[in-house]
C-alpha positions as CSV (number, residue, x, y, z in Angstrom):
1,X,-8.9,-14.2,14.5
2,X,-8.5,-10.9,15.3
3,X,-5.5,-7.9,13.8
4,X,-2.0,-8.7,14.5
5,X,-0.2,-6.9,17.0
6,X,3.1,-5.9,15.3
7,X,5.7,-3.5,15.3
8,X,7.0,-4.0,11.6
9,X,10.0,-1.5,11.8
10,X,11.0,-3.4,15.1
11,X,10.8,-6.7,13.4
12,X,12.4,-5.3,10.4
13,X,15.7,-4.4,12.9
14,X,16.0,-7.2,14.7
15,X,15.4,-9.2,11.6
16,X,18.8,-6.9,9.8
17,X,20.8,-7.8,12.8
18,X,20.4,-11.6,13.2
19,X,21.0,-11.5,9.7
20,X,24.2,-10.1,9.9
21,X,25.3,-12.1,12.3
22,X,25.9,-15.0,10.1
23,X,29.9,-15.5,10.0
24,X,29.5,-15.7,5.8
25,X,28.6,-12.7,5.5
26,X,32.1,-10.9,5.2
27,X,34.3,-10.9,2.5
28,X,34.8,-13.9,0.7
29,X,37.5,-14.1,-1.4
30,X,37.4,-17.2,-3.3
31,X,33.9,-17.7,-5.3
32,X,33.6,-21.1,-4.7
33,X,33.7,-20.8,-0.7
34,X,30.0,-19.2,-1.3
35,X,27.8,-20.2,1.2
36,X,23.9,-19.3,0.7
37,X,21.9,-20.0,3.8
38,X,18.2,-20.5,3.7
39,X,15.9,-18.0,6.0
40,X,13.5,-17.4,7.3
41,X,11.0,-15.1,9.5
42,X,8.2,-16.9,11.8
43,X,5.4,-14.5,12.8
44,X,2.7,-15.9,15.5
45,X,-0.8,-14.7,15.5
46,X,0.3,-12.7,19.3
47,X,2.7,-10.3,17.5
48,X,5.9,-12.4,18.4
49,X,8.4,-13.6,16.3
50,X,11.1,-16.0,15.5
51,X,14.3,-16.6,13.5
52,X,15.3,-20.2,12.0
53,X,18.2,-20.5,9.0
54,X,19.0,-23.6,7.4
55,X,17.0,-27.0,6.6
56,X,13.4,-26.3,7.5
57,X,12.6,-29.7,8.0
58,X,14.0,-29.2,11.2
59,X,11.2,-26.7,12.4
60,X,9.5,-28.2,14.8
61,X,6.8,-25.0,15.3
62,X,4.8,-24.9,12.5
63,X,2.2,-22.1,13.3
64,X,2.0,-18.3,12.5
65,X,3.1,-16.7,8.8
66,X,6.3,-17.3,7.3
67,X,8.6,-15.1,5.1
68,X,11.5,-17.2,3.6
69,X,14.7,-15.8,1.6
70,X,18.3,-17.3,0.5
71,X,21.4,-15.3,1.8
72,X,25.0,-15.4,1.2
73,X,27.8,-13.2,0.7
74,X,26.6,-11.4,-2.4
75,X,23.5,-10.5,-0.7
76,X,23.4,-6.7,-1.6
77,X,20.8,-5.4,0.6
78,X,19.8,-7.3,4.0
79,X,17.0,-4.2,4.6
80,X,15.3,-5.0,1.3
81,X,15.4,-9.0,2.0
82,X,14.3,-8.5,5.7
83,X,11.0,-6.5,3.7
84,X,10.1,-8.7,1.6
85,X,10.3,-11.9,3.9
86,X,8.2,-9.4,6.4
87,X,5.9,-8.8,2.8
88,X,5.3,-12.3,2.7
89,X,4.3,-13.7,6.3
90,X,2.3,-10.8,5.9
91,X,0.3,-11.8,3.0
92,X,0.0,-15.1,4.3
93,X,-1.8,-13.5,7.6
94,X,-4.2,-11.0,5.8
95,X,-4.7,-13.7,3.3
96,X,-5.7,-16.1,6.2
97,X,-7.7,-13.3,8.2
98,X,-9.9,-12.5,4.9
99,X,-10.8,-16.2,4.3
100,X,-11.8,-16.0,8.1
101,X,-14.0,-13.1,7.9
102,X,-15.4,-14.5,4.9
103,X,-16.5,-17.9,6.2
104,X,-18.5,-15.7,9.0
């Protein structure tokens, strides 16, 4: 296993946008119309990425790191959820790659 290739503020971007691309995410006027959406960030061992939302039984890739959040309208701040999802695929790699170098 060897360091992942991966442009973080890239992933961060794109990550923002497809977020805000859910239709729920405008003004909702009546609070029991609130939507929250499960997502979440799939990051392979190559550097490349993916995007799912919604039950993740339905995933039928399993492999790389994951980052998982809830969104809805009342999200706040998609920057700092798009961070922390990246925070914790992240983890799940170094915390993979250290248990590798440490069976060595």
């Amino acid at each position: 296993m060897s360091k992942l290739n991966l442009n973080v503020e890239q992933l961060k971007t794109d990550l923002v946008d497809w977020m805000e691309g859910f239709w729920f995410l405008g003004e909702c006027e009546d609070e029991d119309e609130i939507e929250v959406i499960e997502v979440r960030v799939q990051i392979f061992p190559d550097g490349s990425y993916e995007f799912h939302s919604g039950d993740p039984q339905y995933d039928t890739n399993h492999q790389g790191y994951w980052g998982y959040s809830d969104i809805s309208p009342n999200t706040d701040n998609l920057t700092d959820v798009a961070e922390d999802m990246i925070e914790e695929a992240l983890d799940e790699y170094e915390y993979e790659f250290e248990s590798t170098l440490e069976t060595r």
